[in-house]
N, C-alpha and C positions, 0 to 999 in steps of 0.2 A: 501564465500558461493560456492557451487558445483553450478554450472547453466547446465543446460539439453540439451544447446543450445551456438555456440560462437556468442560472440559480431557482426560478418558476419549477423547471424540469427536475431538481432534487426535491426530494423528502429529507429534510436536515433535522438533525436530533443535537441536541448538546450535551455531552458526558462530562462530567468532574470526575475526572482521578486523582487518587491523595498518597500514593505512592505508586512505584514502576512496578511494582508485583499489579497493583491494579488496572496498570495500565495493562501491563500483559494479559490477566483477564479478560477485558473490554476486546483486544485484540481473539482471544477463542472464540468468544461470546458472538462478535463479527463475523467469526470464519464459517457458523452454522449459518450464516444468512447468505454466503457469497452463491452466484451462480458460478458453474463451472462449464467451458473456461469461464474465466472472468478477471477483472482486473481494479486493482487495489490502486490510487494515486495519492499518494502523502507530500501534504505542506507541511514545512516550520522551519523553525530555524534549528541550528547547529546547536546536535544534548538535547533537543525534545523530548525524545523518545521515540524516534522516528522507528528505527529498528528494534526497541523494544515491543513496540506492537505487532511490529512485525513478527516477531518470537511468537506473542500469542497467536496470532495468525498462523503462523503454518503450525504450533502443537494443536491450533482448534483441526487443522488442515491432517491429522494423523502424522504427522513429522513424531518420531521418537524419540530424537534427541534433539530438541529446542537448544540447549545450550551450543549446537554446531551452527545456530543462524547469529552472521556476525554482519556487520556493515560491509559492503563491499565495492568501498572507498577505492581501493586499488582495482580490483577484479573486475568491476564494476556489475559481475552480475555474476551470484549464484543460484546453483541448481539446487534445490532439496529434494523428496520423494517422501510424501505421506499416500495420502489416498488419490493426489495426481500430482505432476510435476508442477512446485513451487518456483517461479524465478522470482528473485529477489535482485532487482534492478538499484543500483545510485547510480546517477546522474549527478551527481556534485562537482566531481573534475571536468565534466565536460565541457570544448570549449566552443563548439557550436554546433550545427547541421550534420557538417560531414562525421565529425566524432562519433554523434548517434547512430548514423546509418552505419559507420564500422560495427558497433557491436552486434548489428545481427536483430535489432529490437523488431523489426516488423515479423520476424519466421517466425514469435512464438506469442505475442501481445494481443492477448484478444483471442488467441487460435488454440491453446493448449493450456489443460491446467491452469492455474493461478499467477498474474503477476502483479507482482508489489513493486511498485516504482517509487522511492524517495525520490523527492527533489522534482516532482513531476513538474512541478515549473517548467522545467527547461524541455521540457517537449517542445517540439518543433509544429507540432500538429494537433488536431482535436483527438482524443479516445471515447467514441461512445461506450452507452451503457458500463462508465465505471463506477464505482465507488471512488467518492472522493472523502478525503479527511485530511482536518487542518487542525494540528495540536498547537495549544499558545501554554505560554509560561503563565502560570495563576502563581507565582510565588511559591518558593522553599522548593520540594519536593510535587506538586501540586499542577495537574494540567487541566486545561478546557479542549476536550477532543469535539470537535466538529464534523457530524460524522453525515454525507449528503450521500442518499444511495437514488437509484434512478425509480422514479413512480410508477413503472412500468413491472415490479416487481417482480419481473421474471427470475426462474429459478430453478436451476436444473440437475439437484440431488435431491 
């Protein structure tokens, strides 16, 4: 992925989770810091737990039913509603440039509410001021979230 900004410009923390309940925690616990709009960009690979934290994300986000945030593999972006609108972006099928620009991504990225993009890799372009996080497999059950938020702290809840 192009980043807008070098590794310098985050503030990186390293999280150990030792199960996906925990992971979805880490993901609440993240959603109290987001600024709104703002925007969520997730690395890993395929079963991280990419959209599990995303789960905690949008229930730290006021979402009331966390269980209705699902990958969206096919759809490629859904909508939720807690306390602003959640788009919950994969990019995983995508097959290049023109694919992105169809779904619509620049009307609401950066501009409204929250957006969580798996698979942020394949942006075609920089996102400032996001939140980045890169989950790796630590074995079993067991993740290392790397979680890089912009130094700039801004923050506007």
């Amino acid at each position: 992925m192009k980043s807008a900004r070098t590794r310098q410009e985050l503030q990186v923390r390293r999280i150990i989770s030792n199960s996906p309940e925990e992971t979805e925690r880490i993901g609440q616990e993240l959603a109290r810091h987001l600024s709104i709009p703002g925007v969520v960009l997730l690395r890993g690979a395929l079963g991280i737990g990419k959209t599990t934290l995303t789960r905690g994300i949008a229930r730290g986000l006021g979402l009331q039913d966390a269980a209705s945030v699902n990958s969206p593999s096919f759809t490629l972006v859904n909508i939720y509603q807690g306390v602003c609108p959640i788009y919950h972006v994969d990019l995983y099928r995508l097959q290049g440039e023109r694919d992105l620009y169809s779904i619509g991504l620049d009307d609401f990225l950066g501009r409204e509410g929250v957006t969580i993009v798996e698979w942020s890799e394949r942006l075609a372009y920089p996102v400032g001021e996001a939140v980045e996080v890169t989950l790796e497999d630590a074995g079993d059950d067991h993740r290392t979230l790397h979680i890089g938020t912009p130094r700039s702290g801004r923050k506007s809840r």
